[in-house]
Each structure stands twice: as C-alpha cells, then as structure tokens.
Backbone bond lengths (Angstrom), bond angles and torsions (degrees), N, CA, C in turn:
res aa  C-N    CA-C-N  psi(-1)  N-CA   C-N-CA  omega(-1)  CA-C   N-CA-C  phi
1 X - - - 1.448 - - 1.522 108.20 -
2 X 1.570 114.85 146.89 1.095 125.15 160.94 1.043 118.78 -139.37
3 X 1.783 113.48 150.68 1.165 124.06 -139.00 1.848 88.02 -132.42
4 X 1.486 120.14 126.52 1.151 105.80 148.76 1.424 103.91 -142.42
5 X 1.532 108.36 142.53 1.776 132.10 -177.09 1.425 95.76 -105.23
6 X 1.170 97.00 163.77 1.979 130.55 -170.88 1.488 87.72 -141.43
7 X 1.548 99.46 164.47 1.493 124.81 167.48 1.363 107.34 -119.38
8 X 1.782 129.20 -21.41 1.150 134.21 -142.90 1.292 104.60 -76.63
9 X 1.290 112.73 -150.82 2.107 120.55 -176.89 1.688 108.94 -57.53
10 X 0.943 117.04 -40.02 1.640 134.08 -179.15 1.651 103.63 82.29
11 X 1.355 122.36 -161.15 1.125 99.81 -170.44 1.994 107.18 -139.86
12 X 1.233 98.15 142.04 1.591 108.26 -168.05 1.450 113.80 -40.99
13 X 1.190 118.17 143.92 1.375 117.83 177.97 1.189 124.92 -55.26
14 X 1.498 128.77 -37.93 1.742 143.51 -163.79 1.743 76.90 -95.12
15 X 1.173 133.10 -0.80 1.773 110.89 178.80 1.254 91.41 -116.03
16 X 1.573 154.50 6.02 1.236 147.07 179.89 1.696 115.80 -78.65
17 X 1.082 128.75 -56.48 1.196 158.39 168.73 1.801 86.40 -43.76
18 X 1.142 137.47 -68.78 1.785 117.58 179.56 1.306 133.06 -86.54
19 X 1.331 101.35 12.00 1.554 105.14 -168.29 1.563 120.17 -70.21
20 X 1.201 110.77 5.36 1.747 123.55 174.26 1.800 104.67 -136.76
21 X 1.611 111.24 49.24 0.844 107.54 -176.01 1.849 100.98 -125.88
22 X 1.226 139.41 127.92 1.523 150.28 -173.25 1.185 103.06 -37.43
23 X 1.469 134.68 80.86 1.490 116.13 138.47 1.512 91.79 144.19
24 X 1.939 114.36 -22.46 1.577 108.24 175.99 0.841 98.27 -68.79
25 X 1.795 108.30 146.79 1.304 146.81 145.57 1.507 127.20 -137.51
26 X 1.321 126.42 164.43 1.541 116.89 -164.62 1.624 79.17 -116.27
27 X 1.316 157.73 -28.96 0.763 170.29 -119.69 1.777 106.55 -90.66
28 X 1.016 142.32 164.92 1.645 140.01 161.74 1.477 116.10 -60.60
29 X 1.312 120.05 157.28 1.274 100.01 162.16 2.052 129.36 -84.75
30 X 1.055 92.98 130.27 1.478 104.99 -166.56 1.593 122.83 112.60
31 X 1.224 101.61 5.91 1.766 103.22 173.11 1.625 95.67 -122.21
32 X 0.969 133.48 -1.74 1.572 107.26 164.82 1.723 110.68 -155.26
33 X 0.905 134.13 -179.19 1.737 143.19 -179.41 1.194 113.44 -123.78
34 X 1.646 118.57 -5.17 1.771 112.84 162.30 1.804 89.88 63.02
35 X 1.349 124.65 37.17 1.581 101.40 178.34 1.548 102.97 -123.33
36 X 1.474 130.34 -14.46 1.449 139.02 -115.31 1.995 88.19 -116.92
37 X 1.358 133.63 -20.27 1.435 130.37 167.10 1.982 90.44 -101.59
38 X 0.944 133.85 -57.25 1.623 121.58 161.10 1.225 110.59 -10.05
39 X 1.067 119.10 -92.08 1.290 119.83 155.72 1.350 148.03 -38.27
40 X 0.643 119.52 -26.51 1.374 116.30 160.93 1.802 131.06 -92.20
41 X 1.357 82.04 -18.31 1.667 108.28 159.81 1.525 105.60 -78.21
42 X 1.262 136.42 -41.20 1.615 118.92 156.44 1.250 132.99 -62.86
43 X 1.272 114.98 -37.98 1.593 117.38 156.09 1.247 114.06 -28.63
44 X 1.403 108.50 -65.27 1.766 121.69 -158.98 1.183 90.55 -69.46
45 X 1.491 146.83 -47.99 1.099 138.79 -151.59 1.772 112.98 -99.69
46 X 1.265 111.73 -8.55 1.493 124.86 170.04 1.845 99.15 -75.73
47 X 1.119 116.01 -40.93 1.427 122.01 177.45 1.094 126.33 -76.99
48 X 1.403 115.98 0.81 1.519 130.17 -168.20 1.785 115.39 78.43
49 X 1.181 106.83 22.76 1.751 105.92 -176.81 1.410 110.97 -110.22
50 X 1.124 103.17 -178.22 1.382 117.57 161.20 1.149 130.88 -151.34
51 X 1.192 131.59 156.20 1.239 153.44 144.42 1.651 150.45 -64.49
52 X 1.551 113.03 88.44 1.208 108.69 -145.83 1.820 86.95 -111.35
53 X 1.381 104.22 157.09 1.986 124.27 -171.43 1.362 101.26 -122.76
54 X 0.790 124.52 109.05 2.519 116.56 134.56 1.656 90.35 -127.46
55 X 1.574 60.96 147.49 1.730 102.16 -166.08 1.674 94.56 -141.77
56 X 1.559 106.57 134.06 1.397 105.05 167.79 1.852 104.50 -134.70
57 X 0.895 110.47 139.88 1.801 114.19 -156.74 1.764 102.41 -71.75
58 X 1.187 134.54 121.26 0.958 156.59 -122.61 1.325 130.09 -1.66
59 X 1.709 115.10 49.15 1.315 103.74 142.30 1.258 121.50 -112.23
60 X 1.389 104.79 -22.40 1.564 110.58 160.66 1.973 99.56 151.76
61 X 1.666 93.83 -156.57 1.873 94.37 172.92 1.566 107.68 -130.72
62 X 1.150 109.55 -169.58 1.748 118.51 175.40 1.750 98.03 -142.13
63 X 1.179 138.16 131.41 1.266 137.99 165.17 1.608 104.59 -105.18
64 X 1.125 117.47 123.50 1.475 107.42 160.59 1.609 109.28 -111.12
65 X 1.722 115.11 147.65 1.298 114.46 171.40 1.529 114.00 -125.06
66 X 0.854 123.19 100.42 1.198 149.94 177.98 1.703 127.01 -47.81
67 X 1.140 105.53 102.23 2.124 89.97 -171.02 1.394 110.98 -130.33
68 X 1.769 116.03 143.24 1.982 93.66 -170.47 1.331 80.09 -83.61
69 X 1.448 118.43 173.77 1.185 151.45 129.09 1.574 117.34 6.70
C-alpha cells in the first residue's frame, strides 16, 4: 500500500463520488483532461488493486493505492 496525504483545499463532497471518472475535471477548459486519477485507477485495478480517497474541504485528502502481492 501507498499512502499519499495533502494539506491543500481537499476536495468538495458532490465532487468526491467522480473524481476517478473519464474526462471529469473541476478545472477550466484547457488546463486539464479529467483523465490522470481514471487512469491510474485502471492501472490499480488492471492489477487487481485499488484505489481508495477521503478528502475533507480545507484540510486536504489521503489517496491510498492498494496492490496484492
């Protein structure tokens, strides 16, 4: 397992639920592709892992990624 924490804004509740979803982003258009936790959420999950989120709105999030053996 790996674990990485933030301190930053964290992320809104009604935006938690898509944040590993193809193409969301909260972002403008032209600063991001909404593809980059998608992805990497298939990785983990092509390998049998996963990828787990909490996020609490400004203290920050924790991602864990998860891999068997």
């Amino acid at each position: 397992m790996i674990e990485i924490t933030d301190n930053g804004c964290g992320i809104a509740p009604e935006v938690l639920p898509r944040v590993f979803e193809p193409f969301f982003t909260t972002r403008s258009v032209g600063e991001g592709s909404g593809l980059g936790l998608s992805v990497a959420w298939g990785i983990a999950a092509e390998h049998g892992g996963r990828i787990e989120v909490e996020s609490t709105p400004g203290q920050g999030s924790r991602f864990r990624v998860s891999l068997p053996l």
